[in-house]
MIVONU-589405 format. One line per 5 residues: their letters; for each residue x, y, z of C-alpha. Coordinates in Angstrom, 3 decimals, decimal comma, padded with zeros to 6 digits. Example, Ala and Ser with C-alpha at 12.3 -4.5 7.8 and 13.67 -1.06 7.14 Angstrom:
BEGIN
AS> 012,300:-004,500:007,800 | 013,670:-001,060:007,140
***
This chain:
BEGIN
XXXXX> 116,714:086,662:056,274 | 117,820:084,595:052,717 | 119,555:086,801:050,274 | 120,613:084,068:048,255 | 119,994:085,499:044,373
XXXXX> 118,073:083,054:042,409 | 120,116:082,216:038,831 | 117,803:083,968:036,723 | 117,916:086,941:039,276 | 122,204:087,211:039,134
XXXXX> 123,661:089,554:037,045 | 125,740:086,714:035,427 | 122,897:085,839:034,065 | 121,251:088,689:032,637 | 124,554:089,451:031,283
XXXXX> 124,908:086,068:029,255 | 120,833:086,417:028,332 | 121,642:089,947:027,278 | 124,277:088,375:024,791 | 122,250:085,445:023,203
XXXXX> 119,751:087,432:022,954 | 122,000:090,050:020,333 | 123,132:086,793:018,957 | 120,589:085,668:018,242 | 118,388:088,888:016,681
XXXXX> 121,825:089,790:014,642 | 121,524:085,909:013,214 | 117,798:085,738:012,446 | 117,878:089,213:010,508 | 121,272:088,030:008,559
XXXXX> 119,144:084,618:007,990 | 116,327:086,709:007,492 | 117,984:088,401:004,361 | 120,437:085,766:003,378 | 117,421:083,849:002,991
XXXXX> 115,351:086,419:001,102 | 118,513:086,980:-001,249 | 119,007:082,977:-001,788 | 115,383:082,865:-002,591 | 115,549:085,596:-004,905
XXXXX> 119,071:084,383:-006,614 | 117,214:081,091:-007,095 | 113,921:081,849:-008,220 | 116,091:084,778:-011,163 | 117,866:081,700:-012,168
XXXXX> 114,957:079,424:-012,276 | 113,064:081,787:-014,289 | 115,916:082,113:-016,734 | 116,016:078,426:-017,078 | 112,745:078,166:-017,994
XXXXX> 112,622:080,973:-020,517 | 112,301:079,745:-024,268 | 115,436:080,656:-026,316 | 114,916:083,482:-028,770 | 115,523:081,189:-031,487
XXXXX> 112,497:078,862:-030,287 | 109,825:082,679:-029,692 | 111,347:083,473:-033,285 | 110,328:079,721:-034,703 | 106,841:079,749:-033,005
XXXXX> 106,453:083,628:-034,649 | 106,835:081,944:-037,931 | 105,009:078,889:-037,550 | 101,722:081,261:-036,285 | 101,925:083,375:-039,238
XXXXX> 101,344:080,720:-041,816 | 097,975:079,849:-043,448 | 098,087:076,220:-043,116 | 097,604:075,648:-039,130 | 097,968:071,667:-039,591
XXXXX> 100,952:071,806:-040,519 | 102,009:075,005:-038,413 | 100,287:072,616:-035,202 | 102,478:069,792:-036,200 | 105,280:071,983:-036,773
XXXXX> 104,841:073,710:-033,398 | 104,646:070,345:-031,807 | 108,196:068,997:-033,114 | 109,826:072,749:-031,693 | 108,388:072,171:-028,369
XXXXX> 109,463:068,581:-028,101 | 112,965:069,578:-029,080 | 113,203:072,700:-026,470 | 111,710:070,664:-024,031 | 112,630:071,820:-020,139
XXXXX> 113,411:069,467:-017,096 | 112,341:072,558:-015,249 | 109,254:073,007:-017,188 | 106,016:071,330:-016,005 | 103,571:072,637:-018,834
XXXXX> 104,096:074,480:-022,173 | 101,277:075,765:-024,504 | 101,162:078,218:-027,623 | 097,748:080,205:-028,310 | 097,405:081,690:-030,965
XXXXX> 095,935:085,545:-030,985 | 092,524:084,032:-031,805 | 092,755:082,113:-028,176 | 093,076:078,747:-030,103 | 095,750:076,105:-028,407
XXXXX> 098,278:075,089:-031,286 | 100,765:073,353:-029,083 | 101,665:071,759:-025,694 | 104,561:069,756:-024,718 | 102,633:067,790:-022,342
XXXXX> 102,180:064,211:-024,512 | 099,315:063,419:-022,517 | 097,380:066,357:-022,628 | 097,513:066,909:-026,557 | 093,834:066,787:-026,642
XXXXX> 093,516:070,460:-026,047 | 094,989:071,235:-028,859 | 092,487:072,952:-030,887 | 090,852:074,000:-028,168 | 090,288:078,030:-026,877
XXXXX> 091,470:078,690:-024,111 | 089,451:079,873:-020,806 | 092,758:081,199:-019,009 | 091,420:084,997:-018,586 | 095,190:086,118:-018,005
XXXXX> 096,288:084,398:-021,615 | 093,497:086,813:-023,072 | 095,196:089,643:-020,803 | 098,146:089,030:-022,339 | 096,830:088,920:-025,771
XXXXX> 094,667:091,433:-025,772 | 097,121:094,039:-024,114 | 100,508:092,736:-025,886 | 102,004:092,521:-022,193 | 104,054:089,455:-020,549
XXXXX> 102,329:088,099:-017,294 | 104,496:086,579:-014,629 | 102,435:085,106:-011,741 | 103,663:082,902:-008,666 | 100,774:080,996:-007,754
XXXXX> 099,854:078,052:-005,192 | 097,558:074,759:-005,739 | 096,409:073,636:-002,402 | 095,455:070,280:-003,784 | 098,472:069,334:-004,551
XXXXX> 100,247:071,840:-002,593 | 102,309:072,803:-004,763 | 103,949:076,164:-005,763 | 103,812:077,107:-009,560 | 105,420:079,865:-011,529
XXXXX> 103,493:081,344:-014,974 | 105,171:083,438:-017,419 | 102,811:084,127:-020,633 | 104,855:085,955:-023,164 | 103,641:087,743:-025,973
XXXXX> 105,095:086,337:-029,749 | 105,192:089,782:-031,459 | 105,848:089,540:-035,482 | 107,521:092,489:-036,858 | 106,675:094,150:-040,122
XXXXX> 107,725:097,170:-041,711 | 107,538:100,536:-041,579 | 108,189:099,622:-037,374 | 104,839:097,607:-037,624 | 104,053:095,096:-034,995
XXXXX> 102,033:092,444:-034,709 | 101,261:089,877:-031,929 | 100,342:086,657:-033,618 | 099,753:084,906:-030,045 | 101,217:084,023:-026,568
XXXXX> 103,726:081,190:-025,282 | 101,841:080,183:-021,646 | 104,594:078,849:-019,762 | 103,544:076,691:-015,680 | 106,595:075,138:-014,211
XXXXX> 106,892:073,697:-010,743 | 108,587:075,799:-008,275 | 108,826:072,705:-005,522 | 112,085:071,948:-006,002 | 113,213:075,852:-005,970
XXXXX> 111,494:075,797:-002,263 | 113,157:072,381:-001,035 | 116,979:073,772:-002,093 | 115,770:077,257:-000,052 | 114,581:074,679:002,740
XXXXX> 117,268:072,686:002,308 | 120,038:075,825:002,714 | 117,799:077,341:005,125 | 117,720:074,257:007,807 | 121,536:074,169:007,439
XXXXX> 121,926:078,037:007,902 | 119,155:077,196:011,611 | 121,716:074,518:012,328 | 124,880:076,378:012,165 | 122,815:079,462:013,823
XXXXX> 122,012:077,006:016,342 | 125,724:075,804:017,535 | 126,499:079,499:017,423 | 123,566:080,658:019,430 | 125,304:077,638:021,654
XXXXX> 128,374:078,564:021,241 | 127,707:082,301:021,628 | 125,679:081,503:025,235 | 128,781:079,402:026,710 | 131,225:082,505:026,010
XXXXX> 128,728:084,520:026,933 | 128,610:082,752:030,853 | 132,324:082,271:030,958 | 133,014:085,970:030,288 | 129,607:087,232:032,658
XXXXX> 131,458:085,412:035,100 | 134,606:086,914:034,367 | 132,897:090,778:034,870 | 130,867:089,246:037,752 | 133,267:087,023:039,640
XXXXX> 135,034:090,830:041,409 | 131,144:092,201:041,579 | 130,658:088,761:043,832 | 133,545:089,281:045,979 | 132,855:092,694:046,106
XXXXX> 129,077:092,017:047,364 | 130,527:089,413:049,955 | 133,285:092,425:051,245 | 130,321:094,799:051,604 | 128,119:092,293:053,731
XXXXX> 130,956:091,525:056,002 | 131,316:095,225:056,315 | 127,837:095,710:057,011 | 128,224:092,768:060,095 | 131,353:094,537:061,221
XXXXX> 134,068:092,577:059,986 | 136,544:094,622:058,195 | 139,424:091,714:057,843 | 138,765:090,710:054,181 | 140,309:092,193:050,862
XXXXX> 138,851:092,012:047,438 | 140,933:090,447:045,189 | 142,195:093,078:042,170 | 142,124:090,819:038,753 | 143,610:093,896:036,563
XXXXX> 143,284:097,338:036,294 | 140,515:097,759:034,593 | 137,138:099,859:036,084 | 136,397:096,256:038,084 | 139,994:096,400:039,131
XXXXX> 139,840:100,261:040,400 | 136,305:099,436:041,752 | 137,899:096,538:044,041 | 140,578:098,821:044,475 | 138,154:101,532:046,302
XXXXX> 136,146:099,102:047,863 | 139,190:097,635:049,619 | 140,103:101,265:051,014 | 136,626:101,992:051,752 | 136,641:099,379:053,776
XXXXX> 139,952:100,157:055,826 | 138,231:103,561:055,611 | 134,601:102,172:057,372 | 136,561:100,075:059,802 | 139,233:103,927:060,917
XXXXX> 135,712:105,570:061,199 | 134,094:102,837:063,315 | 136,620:102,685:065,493 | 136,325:106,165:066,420 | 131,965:106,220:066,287
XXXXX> 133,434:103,407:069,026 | 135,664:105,220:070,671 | 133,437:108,302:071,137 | 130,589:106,394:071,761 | 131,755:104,382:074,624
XXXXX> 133,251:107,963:075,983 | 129,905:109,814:075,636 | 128,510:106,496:077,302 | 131,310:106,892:080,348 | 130,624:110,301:080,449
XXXXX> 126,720:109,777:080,519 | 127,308:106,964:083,093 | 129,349:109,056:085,472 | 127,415:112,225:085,092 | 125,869:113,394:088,357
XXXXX> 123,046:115,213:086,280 | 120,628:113,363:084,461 | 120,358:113,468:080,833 | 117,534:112,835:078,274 | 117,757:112,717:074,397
XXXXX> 114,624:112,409:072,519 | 114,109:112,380:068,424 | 112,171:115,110:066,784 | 108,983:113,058:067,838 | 109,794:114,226:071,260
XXXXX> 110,623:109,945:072,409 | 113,217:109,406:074,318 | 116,139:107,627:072,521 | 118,965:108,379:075,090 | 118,389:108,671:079,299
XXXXX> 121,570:108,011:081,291 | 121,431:106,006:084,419 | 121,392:109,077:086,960 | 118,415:110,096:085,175 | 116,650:106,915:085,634
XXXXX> 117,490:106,733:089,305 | 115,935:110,708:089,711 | 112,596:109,418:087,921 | 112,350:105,938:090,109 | 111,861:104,686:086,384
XXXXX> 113,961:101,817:084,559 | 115,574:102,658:081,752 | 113,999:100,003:079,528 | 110,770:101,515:080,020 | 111,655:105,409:079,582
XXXXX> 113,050:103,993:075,684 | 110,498:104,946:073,199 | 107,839:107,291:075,775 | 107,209:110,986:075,171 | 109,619:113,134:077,310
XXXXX> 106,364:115,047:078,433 | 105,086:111,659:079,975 | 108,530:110,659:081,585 | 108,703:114,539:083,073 | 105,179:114,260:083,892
XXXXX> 104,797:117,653:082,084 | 101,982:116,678:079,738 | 099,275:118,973:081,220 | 101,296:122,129:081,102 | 103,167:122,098:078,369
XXXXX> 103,215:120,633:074,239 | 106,153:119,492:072,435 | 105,556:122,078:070,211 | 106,320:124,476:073,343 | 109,816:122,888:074,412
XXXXX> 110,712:122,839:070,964 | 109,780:126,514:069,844 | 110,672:128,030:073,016 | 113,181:125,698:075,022 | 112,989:126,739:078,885
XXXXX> 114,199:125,927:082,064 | 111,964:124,237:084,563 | 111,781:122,963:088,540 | 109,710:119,662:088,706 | 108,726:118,536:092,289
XXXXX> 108,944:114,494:092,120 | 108,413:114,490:095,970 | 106,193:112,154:097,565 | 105,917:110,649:101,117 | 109,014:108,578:101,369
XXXXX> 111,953:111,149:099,874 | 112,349:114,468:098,713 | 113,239:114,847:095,098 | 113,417:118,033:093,020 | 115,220:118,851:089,895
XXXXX> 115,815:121,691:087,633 | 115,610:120,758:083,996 | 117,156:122,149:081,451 | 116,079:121,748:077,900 | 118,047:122,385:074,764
XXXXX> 117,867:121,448:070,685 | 119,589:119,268:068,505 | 119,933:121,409:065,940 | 121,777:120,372:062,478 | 124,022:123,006:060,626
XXXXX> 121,090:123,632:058,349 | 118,348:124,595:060,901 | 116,770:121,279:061,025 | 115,703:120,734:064,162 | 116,126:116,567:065,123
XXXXX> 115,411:116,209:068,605 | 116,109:117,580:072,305 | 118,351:117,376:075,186 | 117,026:117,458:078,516 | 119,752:117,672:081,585
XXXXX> 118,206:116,968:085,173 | 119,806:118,673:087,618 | 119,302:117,828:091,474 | 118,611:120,728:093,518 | 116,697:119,074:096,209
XXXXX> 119,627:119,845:098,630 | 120,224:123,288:097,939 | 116,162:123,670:098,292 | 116,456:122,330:101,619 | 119,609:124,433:102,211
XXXXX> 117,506:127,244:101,206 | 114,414:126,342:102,488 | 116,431:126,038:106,282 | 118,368:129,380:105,706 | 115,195:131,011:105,525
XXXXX> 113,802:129,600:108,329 | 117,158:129,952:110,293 | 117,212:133,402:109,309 | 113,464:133,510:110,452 | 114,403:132,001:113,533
XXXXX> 117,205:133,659:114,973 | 115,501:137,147:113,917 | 112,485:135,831:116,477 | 114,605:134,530:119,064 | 116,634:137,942:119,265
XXXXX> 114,030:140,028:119,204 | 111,935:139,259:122,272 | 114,438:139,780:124,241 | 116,270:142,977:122,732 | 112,273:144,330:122,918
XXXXX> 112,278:143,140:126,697 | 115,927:144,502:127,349 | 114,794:147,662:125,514 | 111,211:148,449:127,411 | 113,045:147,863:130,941
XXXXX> 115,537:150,361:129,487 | 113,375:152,687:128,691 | 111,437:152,463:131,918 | 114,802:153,382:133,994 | 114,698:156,449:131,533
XXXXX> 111,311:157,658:132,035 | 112,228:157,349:135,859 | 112,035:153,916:137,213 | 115,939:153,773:138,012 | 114,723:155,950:141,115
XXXXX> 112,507:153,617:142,699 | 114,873:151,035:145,620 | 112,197:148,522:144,636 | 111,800:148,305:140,682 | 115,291:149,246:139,961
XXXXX> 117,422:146,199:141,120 | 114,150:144,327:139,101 | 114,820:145,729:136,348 | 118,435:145,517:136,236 | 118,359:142,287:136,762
XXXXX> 116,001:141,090:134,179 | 118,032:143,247:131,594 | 121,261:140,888:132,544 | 119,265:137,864:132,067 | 117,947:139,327:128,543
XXXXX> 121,399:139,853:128,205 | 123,205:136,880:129,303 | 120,350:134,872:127,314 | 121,194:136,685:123,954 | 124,895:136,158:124,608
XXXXX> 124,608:132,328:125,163 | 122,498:132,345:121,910 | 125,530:133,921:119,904 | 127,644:131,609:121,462 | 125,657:128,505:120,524
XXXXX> 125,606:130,083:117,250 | 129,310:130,153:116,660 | 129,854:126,904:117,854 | 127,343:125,724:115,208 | 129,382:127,682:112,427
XXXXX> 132,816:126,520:113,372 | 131,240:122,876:113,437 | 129,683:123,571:109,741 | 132,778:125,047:108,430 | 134,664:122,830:110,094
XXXXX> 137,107:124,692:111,892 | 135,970:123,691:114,965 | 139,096:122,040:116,863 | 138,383:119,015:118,729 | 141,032:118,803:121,929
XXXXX> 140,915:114,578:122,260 | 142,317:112,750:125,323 | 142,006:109,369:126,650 | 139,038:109,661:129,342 | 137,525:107,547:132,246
XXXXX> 134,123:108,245:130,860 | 132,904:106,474:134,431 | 134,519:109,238:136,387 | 133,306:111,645:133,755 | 129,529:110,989:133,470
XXXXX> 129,917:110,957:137,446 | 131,716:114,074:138,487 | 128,975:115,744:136,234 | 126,110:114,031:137,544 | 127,761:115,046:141,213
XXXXX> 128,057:118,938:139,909 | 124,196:118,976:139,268 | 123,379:116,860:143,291 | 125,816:120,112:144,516 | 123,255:122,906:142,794
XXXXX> 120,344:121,017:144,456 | 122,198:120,398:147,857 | 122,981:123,955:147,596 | 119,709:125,864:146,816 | 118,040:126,124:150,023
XXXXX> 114,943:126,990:148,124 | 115,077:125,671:144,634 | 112,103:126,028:141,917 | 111,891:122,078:141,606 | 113,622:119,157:143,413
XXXXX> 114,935:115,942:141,545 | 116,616:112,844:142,287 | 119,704:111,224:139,995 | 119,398:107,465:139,859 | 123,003:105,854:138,329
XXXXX> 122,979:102,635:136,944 | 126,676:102,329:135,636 | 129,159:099,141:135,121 | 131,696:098,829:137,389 | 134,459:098,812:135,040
XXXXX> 136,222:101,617:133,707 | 135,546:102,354:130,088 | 138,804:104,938:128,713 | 137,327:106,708:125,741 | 138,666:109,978:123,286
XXXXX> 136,811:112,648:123,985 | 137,031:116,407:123,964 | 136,140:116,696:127,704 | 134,799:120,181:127,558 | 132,824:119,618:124,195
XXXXX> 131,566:116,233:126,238 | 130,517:118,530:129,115 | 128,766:120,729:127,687 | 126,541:117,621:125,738 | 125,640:116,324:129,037
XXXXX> 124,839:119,143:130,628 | 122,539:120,059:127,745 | 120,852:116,481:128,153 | 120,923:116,717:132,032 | 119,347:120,569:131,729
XXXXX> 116,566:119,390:129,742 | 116,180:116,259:131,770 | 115,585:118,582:134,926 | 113,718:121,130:132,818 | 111,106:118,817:131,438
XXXXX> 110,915:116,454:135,012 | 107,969:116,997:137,527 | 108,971:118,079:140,810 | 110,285:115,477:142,863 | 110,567:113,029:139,637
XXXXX> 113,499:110,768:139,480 | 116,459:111,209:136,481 | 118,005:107,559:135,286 | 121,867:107,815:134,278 | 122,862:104,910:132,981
XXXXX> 126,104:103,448:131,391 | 127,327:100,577:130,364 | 129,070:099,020:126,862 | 128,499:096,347:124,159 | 131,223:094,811:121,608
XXXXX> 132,749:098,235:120,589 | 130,239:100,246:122,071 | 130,103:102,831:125,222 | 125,952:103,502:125,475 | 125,261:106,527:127,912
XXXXX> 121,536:107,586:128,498 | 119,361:110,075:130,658 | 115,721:109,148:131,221 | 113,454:111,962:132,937 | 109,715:111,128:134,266
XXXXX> 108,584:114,154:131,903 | 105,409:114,608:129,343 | 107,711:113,063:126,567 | 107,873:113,575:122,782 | 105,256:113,594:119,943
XXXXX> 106,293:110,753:117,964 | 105,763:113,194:115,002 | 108,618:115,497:116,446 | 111,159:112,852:117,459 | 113,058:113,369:113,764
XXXXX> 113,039:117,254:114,087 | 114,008:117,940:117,686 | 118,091:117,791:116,533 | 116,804:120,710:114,177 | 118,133:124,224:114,898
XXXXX> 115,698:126,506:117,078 | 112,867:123,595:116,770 | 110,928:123,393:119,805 | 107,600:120,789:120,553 | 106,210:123,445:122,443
XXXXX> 107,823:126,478:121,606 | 105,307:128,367:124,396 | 106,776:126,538:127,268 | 110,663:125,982:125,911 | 110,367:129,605:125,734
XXXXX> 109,457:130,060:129,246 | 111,991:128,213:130,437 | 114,556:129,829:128,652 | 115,704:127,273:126,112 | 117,586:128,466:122,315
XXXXX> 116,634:125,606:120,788 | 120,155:125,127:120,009 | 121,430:122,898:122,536 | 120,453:119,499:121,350 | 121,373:120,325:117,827
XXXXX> 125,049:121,489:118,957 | 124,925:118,183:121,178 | 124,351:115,759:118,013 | 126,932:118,062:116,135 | 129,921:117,192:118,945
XXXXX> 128,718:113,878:119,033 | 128,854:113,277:115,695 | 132,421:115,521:115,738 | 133,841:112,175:118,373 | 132,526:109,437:116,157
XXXXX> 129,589:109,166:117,986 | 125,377:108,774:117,914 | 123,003:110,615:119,285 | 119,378:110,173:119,634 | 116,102:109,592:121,737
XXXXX> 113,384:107,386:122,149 | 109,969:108,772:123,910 | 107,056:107,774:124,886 | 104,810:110,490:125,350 | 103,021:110,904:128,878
XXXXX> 105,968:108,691:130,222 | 109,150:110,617:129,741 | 112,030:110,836:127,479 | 115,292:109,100:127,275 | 118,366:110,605:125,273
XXXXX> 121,270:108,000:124,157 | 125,029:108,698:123,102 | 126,394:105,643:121,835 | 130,451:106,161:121,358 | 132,770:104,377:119,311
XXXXX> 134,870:101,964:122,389 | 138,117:099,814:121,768 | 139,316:097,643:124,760 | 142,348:098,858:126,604 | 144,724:096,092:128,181
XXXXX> 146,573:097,731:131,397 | 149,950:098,050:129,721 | 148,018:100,281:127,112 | 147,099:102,614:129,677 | 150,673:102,808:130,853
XXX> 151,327:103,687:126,974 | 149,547:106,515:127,139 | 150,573:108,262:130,475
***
């Protein structure tokens, strides 16, 4: 955008206006009066040149009061010829009849004799008064002043009598072209001081406006952030001062810039690095402020949160107004949970609040409690669970109990029964603690993991070999099986806690057996890739759900909890497996396919061994 300031717009210029303009009103109303007082100097003196000397009024007196008007006339005639004015353009005497007994106009004597028709003579003659009349011929246009004085003769006993008037007409003309004349000359000189008057006028505006200049220019490069310049101090007058503060208000802007800065780019680390999520919205309830954590919670970019209503970013427009947050801030759980992720936060809302009461906006933080739901959520359902599991078989230990008491403990037959399902009950509650503090000491950490070097070959065999014993054994066992090994023939050395290691095979192998037909066949397999050792158990069994493959890690889950039951399972050995697996380094998980069987894989973290590295660690 042009500021530029047009010239007539600048100060300098109003300044130097300002002063003609004085100039010139003080010079027009001294003209105006030196030209009225010339005038009136002029026309005084005018008028007393063309006044008839008292010894002329006294002669004319005399020369009306005689009896013989010829000779009066002629006398007349010679007085006004020897009084005759330069100034004067016409002089007549009348008589108090009205008669004309003299002019001094040669070529006008004709009149003489002659009454007059000039109704202000009569005036004058009638009423004993002088006349004095400016008056203006526009056919000639020319200016003319008329004086008709009374000729009063004097008799005694104070008598008076007016024995006629002298009409006097002169030209005022060249009065008017000396007042011109003076008055052009004064317009002249006013001029070149009007002139005059304007130049001074710009040199000192731009004297007073040359520090408001640099000043402006100081203020605009403080308003774009640049604090470097100085305003140049031309004295120590108000300017001078006024440079003076603008020069420490701007060391002042730049100190308090630095630290809006410096505090802004902190509240912006802060925001950035902020776990929680925070809003800011003005008093309109938009957002003005949402830190990146916040954006990530909402799946929304920050761009496009800018300038929305926080009810529409919170999707909380159908249950609650601004007017509600704002009045009666609370703290809320919003579920942003859909198909793909979990997501729920507790917001907290807050005011911005000035020292006043004004309320200008609020502060939303987003906290993420979707963990500790789901912390919660499995507590419960652990809490649930192990209450179930411990119950049916304290109420099975407890009626078999009770049915020794009422009298059963008597009977050869039932006795050595009961007894005997009462130590299952037993041992089945005891293996269930057990699993249970393994799983604690694995949470908590402060479960010890005892690592050696291991021939995981001779491992996975001598266990698979334990469970051909059992069958070998068992003269009469509840369902037959057959271990197929597919292993490489070269010896993989591994860290592992053997026993931990044990136990997650014989979990896998258990279930293998449990879930297998009769007569079906078990696949053991082992082998490695780059810095791999894979080992896997296949069974021929009914398989998974594909919809319970994620959960069957999960404490006490079960696919079908009916059977698993039956067959005496915790559902806790498969999550304790993954938990030791995971202890070692390692992955565990399955693939099924359901109708077809299951297979379980535990892929271990492998390094190479040369021979000599063996020797190392004997």
């Amino acid at each position: 955008m042009n500021n530029r300031i047009k010239f007539y717009q600048s100060i300098k210029f109003k300044i130097a206006l300002v002063f003609a303009l004085v100039l010139l009103v003080t010079l027009e109303i001294v003209g105006a009066v030196f030209v009225r007082q010339l005038e009136h100097q002029n026309l005084s003196t005018f008028k007393n040149q063309i006044q008839l000397q008292s010894y002329v009024t006294n002669s004319l007196i005399t020369e009306l009061s005689r009896s013989d008007e010829t000779a009066a006339d002629l006398r007349i005639k010679t007085i006004l010829d020897d009084s005759d004015n330069t100034n004067t353009a016409q002089i007549q005497v009348i008589d108090n009849k009205g008669t004309i007994r003299g002019t001094n106009q040669v070529n006008n004597q004709s009149i003489v004799g002659q009454k007059t028709t000039d109704n202000n003579i009569k005036s004058a003659i009638y009423n004993s008064r002088t006349i004095e009349k400016n008056t203006y011929d526009s056919n000639s246009n020319t200016r003319y002043y008329t004086l008709i004085t009374p000729l009063i003769k004097s008799s005694g006993n104070n008598n008076s009598e007016i024995v006629g008037v002298v009409y006097i007409k002169a030209s005022l003309d060249q009065v008017y072209k000396n007042i011109s004349s003076i008055t052009v000359i004064y317009l002249f000189a006013a001029t070149i001081a009007i002139i005059l008057g304007l130049i001074i006028a710009i040199v000192i505006s731009g004297a007073i406006t040359r520090p408001i200049e640099e000043m402006k220019k100081q203020t605009m490069r403080i308003a774009r952030g640049d604090y470097s310049g100085q305003v140049h101090v031309y004295g120590n007058d108000e300017l001078g001062q006024l440079a003076g503060a603008v020069n420490n208000l701007s060391v002042r802007v730049e100190e308090s810039y630095e630290s809006t800065e410096s505090e802004r780019r902190r509240l912006d680390s802060v925001l950035a690095n902020m776990t929680d999520g925070v809003l800011a919205t003005d008093r309109r309830g938009n957002v003005i402020i949402i830190n990146d954590t916040a954006a990530s919670f909402l799946d929304m970019p920050e761009d496009q949160a800018l300038g929305q209503s926080i009810l529409d970013v919170l999707d909380i427009h159908k249950d609650y107004s601004l007017r509600e947050l704002l009045e009666k801030p609370d703290e809320l759980i919003l579920d942003f949970s859909d198909d793909d992720h979990n997501m729920i936060l507790h917001a907290h809302f807050s005011l911005i609040q000035r020292e006043s009461g004004f309320i200008s906006g609020l502060v939303c933080v987003l906290h993420d409690i979707t963990e500790q739901q789901k912390i919660d959520a499995d507590r419960k359902q652990f809490v649930s669970n192990v209450s179930h599991e411990l119950r049916t078989p304290l109420t099975s230990v407890r009626s078999y109990i009770e049915a020794l008491s009422d009298g059963a403990w008597q009977d050869p037959k039932l006795a050595p029964k009961f007894l005997k399902v009462t130590e299952d009950e037993t041992d089945r509650m005891i293996r269930m603690i057990n699993d249970l503090l393994t799983l604690s000491r694995m949470d908590s950490g402060t479960q010890k993991m005892n690592t050696e070097l291991v021939n995981i070959n001779e491992l996975f065999n001598y266990i698979l070999n334990r469970f051909d014993m059992i069958l070998q054994k068992d003269e009469h066992p509840e369902k037959t099986y057959t271990i197929k090994r597919i292993f490489t023939k070269r010896d993989l050395w591994v860290d592992l806690d053997t026993d931990r290691f044990t136990q997650v095979l014989d979990n896998l192998m258990n279930n293998a057996i449990k879930y297998s037909p009769d007569g079906g066949i078990i696949t053991c397999r082992l082998y490695e890739t780059r810095n791999k050792v894979i080992l896997s158990v296949s069974d021929q069994g009914l398989g998974i759900p594909r919809k319970d493959i994620p959960h069957i890690f999960d404490r006490f889950y079960r696919v079908d909890k009916a059977r698993s039951r039956k067959q005496g399972g915790s559902g806790l050995g498969l999550a304790i497996s993954k938990e030791v697996v995971e202890a070692l380094g390692g992955q565990l998980w399955a693939e099924s396919v359901e109708g077809r069987g299951s297979t379980f894989y535990i892929a271990l973290p492998y390094e190479p061994l040369a021979e000599e590295d063996l020797w190392d660690e004997v």
